[in-house]
VOPAGU-2260 file (C-alpha; in pm, 1 decimal, decimal comma):
REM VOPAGU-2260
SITE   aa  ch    i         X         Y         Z
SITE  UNK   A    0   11751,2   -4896,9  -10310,9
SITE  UNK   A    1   11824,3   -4549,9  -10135,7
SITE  UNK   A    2   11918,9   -4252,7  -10345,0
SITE  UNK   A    3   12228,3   -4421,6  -10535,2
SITE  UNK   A    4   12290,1   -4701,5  -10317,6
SITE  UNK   A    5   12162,8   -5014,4  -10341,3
SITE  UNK   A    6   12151,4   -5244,2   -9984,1
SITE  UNK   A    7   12144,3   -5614,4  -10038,4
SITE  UNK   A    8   12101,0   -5859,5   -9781,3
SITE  UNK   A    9   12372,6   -6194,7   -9790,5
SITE  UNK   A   10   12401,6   -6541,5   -9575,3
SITE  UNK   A   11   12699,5   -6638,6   -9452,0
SITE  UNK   A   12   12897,9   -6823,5   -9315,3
SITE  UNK   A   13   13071,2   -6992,9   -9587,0
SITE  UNK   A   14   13174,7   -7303,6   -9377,6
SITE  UNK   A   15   12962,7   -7510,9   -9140,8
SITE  UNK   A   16   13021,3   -7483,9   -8739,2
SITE  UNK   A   17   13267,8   -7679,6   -8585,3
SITE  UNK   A   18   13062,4   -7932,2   -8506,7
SITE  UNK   A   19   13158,6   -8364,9   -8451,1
SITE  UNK   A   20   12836,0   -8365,7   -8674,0
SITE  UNK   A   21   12938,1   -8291,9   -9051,4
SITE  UNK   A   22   12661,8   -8137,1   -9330,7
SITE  UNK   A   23   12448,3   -7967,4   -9073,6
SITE  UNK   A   24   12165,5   -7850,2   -9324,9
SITE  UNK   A   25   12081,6   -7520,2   -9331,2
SITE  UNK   A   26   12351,2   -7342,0   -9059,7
SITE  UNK   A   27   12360,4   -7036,4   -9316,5
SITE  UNK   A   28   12186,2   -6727,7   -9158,9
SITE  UNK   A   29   12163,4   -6383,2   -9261,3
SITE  UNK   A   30   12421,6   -6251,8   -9144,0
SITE  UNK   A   31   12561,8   -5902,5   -9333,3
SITE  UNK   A   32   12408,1   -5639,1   -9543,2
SITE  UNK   A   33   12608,8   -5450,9   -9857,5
SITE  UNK   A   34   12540,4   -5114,2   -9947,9
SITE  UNK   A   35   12680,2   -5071,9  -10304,7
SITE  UNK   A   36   12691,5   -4766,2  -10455,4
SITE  UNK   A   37   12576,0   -4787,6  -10801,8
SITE  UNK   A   38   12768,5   -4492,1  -10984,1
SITE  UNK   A   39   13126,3   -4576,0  -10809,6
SITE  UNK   A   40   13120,0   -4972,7  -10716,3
SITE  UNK   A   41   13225,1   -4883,5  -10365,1
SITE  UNK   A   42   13098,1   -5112,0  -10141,5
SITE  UNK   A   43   13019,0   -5068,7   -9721,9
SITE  UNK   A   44   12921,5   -5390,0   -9508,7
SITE  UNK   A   45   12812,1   -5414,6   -9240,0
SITE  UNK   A   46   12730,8   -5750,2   -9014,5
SITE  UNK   A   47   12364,9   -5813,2   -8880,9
SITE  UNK   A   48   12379,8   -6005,3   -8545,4
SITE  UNK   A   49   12197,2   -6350,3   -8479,7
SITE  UNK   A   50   11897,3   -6321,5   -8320,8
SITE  UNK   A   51   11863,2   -6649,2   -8130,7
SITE  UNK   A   52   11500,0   -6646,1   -8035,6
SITE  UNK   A   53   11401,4   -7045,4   -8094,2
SITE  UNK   A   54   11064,2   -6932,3   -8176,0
SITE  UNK   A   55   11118,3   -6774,7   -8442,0
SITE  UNK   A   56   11486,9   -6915,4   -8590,2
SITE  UNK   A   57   11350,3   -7114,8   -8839,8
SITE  UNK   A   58   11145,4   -6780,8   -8959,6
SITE  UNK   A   59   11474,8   -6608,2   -8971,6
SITE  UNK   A   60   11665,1   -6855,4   -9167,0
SITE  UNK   A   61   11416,3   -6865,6   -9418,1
SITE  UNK   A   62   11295,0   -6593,1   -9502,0
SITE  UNK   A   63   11527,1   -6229,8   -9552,1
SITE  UNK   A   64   11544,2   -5913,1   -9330,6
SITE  UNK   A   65   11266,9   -5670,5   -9413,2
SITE  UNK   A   66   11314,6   -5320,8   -9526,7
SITE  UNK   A   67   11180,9   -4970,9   -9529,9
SITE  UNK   A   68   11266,4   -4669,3   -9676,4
SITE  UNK   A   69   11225,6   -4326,9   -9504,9
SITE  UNK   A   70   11132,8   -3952,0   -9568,5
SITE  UNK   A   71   11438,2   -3815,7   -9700,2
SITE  UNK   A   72   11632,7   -4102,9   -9780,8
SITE  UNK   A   73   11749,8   -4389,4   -9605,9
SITE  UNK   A   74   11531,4   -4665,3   -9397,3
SITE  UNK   A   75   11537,7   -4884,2   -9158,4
SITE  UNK   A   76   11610,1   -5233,5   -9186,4
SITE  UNK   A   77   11449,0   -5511,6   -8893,6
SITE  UNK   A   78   11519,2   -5919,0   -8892,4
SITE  UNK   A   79   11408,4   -6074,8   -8576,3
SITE  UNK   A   80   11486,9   -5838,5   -8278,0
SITE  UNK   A   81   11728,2   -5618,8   -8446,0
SITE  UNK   A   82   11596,2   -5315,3   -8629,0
SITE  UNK   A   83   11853,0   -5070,2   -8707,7
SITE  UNK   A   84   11919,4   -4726,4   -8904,4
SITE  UNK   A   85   11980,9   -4732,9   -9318,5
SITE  UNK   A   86   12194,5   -4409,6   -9347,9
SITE  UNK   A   87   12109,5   -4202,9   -9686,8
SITE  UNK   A   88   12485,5   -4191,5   -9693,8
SITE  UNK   A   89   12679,6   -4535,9   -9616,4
SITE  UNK   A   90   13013,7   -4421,9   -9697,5
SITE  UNK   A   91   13208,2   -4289,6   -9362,5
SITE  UNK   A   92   12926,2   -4497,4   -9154,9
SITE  UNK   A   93   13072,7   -4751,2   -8937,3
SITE  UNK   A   94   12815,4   -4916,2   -8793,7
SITE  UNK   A   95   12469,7   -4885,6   -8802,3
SITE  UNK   A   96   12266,8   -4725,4   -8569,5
SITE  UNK   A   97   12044,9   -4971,0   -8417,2
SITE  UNK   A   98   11677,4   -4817,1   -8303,3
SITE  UNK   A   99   11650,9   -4793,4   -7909,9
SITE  UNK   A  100   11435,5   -5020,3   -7703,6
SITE  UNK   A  101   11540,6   -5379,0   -7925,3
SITE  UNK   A  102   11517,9   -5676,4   -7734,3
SITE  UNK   A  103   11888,9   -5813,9   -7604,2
SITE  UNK   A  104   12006,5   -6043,4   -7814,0
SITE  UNK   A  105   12233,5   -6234,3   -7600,8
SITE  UNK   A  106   12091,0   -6614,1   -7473,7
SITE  UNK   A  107   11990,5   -6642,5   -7128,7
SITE  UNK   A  108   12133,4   -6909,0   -6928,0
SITE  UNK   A  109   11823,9   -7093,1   -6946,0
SITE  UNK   A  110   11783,3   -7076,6   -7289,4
SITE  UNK   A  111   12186,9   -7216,6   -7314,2
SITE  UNK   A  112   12040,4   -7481,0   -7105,0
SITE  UNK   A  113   11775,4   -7580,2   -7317,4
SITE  UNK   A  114   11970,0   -7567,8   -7605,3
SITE  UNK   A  115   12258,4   -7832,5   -7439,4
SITE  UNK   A  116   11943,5   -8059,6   -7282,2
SITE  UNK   A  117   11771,4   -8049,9   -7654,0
SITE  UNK   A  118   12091,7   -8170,4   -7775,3
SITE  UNK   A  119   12155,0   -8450,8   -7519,5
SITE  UNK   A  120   11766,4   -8615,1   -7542,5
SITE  UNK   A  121   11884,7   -8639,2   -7926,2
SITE  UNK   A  122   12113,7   -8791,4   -7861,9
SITE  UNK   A  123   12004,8   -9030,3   -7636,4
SITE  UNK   A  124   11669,3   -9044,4   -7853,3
SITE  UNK   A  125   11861,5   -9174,7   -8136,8
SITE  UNK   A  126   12110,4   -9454,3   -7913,4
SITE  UNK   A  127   11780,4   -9605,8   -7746,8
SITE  UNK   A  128   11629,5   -9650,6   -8097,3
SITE  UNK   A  129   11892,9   -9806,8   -8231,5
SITE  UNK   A  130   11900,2  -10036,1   -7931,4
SITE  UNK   A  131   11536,3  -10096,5   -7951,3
SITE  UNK   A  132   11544,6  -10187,1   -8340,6
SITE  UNK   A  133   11797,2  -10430,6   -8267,6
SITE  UNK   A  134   11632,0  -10555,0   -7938,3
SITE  UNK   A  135   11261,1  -10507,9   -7982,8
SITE  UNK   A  136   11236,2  -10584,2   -8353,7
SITE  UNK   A  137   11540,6  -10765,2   -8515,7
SITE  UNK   A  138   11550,4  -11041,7   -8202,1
SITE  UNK   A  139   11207,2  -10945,3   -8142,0
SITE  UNK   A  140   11243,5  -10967,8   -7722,1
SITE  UNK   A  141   10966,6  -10753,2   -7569,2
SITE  UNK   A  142   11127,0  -10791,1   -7202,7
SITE  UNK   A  143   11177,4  -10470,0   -7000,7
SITE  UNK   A  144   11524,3  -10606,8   -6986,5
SITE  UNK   A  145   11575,1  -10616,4   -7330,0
SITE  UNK   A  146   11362,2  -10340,0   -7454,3
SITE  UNK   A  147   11380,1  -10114,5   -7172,6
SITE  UNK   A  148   11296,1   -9788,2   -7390,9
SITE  UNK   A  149   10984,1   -9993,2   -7572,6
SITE  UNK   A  150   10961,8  -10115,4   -7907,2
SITE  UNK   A  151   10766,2   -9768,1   -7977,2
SITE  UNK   A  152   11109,6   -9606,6   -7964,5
SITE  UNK   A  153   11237,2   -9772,1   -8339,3
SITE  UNK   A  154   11086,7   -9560,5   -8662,8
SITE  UNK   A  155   10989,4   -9254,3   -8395,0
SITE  UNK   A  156   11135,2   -8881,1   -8424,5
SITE  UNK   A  157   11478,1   -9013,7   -8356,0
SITE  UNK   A  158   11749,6   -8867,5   -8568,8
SITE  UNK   A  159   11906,6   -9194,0   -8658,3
SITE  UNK   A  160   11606,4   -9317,6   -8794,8
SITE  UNK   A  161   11576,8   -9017,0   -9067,4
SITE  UNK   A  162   11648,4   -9077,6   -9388,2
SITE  UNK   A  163   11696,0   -8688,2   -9443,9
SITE  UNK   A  164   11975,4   -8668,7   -9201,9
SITE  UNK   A  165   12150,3   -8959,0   -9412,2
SITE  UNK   A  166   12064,2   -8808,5   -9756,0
SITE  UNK   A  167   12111,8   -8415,3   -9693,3
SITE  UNK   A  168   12258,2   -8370,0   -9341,0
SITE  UNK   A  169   11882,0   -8227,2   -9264,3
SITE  UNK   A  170   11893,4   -8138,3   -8909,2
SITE  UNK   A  171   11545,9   -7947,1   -8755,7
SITE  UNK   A  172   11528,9   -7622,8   -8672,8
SITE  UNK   A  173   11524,4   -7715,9   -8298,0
SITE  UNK   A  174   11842,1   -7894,2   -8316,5
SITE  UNK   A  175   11999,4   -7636,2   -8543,6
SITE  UNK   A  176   11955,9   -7363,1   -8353,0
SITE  UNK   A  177   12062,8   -7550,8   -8024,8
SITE  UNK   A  178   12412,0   -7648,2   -8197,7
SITE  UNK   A  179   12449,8   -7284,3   -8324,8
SITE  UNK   A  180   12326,8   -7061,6   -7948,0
SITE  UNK   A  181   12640,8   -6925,7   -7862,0
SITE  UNK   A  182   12705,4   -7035,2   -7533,7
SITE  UNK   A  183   12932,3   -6904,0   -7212,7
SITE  UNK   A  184   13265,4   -7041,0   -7166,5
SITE  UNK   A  185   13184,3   -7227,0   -6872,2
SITE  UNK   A  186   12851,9   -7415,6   -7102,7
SITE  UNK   A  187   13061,5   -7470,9   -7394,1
SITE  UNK   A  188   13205,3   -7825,6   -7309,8
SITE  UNK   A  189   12923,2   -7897,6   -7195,8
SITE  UNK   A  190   12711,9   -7874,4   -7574,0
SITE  UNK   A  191   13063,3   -8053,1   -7683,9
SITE  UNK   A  192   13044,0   -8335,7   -7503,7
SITE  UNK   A  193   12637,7   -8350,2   -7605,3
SITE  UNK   A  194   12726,3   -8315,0   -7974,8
SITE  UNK   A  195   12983,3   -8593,0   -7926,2
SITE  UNK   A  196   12729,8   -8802,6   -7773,5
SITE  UNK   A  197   12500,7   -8756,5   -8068,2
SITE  UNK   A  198   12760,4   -8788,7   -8301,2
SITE  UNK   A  199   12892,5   -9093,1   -8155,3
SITE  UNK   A  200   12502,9   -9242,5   -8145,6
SITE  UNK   A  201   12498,8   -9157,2   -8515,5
SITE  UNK   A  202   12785,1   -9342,1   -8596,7
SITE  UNK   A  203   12664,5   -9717,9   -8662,0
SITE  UNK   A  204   12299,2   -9606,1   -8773,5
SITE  UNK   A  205   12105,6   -9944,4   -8826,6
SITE  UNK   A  206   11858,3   -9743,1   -9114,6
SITE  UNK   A  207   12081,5   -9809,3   -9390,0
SITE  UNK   A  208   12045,8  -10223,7   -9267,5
SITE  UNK   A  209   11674,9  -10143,7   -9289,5
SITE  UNK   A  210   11690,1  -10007,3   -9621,7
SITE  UNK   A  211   11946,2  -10310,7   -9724,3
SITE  UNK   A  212   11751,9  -10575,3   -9536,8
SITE  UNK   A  213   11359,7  -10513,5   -9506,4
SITE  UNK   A  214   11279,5  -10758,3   -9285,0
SITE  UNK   A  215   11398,6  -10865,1   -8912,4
SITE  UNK   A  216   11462,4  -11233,3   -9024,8
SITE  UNK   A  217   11690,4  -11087,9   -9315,1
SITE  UNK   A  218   11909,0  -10853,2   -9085,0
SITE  UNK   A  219   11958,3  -11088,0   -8809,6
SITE  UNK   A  220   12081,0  -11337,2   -9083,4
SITE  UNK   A  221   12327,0  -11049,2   -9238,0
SITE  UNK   A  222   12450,6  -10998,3   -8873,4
SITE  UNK   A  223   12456,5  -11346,0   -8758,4
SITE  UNK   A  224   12229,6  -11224,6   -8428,8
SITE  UNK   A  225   12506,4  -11027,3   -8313,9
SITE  UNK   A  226   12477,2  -10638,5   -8267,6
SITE  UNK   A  227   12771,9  -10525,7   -8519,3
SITE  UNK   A  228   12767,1  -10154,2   -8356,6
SITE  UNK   A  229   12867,5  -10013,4   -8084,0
SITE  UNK   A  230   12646,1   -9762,7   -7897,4
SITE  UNK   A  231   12686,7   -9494,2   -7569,3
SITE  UNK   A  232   12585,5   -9636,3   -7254,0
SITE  UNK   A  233   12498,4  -10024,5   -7353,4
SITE  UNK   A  234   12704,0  -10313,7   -7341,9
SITE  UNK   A  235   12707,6  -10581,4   -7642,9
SITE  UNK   A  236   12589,7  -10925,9   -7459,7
SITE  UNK   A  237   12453,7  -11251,1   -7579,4
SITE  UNK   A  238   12348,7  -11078,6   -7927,0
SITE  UNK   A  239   12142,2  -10783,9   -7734,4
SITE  UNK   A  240   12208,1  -10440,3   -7602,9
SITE  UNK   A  241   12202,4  -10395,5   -7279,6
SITE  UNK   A  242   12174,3  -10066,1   -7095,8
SITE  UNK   A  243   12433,4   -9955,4   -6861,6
SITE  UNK   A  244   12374,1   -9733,8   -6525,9
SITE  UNK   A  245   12546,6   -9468,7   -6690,1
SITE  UNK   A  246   12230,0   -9467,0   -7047,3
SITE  UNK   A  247   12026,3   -9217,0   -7150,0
């Protein structure tokens, strides 16, 4: 509080990105402060810009922007990057003054690179697992044919193999904040076509069979040794994946 008006700090937005991935955990940032004016009600907000550092995003999603009051009323108000200006006064304030020598926050083309090439080794992290539980353990061919990726690739990082992705939409903080970078015109199909990918990779997930059927035996039975799903860059052949020139 500062004088007779009270600054509160609110996450937004109220609707996930437009994303082929649905119930991306945790997408809210902080995004706006409220100054409310506790004698009147009258209310002043203003929006606090994303600061897309990847180092520190998932500080900034969790935890609130910090604030400090000044001499005379007022303070100053910092998340990230972006420290700016409380005024004493926020009625008749547009915007608030942000404190000179702040870091830009606008991406850098590499970092709008890294965040389309994190989402496309997802991607491809989570078809190739897929592939090799099939492959590698349900018809439980080692061959570099068969199991080009190695069997090491089925129960790793991959998304598809999460159980938090299927029970909350839990996405990490990497991934997150890749899907969320704004990116230049020319990048954005780009990250579209990578999200489709991943989405598309997601689509025929063999973890709930795992859950269903706990043992290779049992889902190559369920299946009848036939891969029921189909996934980006392999071919369906003599009940195996195979990878195509065009696989991650």
């Amino acid at each position: 509080q500062a004088g007779r008006w009270l600054w509160v700090a609110l996450k937004g937005p109220k609707s996930p990105p437009a994303s082929p991935l649905t119930g991306i955990w945790g997408y809210r940032r902080w995004d706006r402060l409220v100054a409310l004016n506790a004698e009147t009600g009258q209310a002043v907000v203003y929006p606090i810009p994303a600061d897309w550092s990847a180092a520190v995003y998932g500080a900034l999603w969790a935890h609130p922007p910090t604030f400090a009051p000044l001499a005379g009323g007022g303070g100053l108000v910092a998340l990230g990057h972006w420290v700016a200006a409380v005024p004493a006064n926020p009625a008749g304030t547009a915007a608030l003054p942000v404190r000179t020598g702040v870091a830009s926050l606008s991406p850098t083309a590499a970092e709008q690179d890294q965040a389309v090439t994190l989402v496309t080794q997802q991607a491809w992290a989570s078809i190739n697992a897929d592939a090799a539980f099939w492959n590698c353990y349900v018809m439980a061919n080692p061959s570099a044919a068969a199991c080009p990726h190695g069997a090491a690739v089925f129960g790793g990082s991959a998304l598809s193999m999460q159980t938090t992705y299927y029970n909350h939409g839990a996405v990490g903080f990497g991934l997150l904040w890749a899907m969320t970078l704004p990116l230049a015109t020319a990048s954005q199909t780009a990250r579209t076509t990578a999200e489709t990918l991943l989405a598309n990779g997601l689509a025929g997930s063999y973890l709930t069979s795992w859950i269903a059927w706990p043992s290779a035996a049992a889902v190559r039975a369920h299946f009848h040794g036939q891969p029921p799903y189909s996934l980006p860059g392999y071919t369906r052949r003599q009940g195996y994946y195979w990878a195509t020139a065009s696989g991650g």
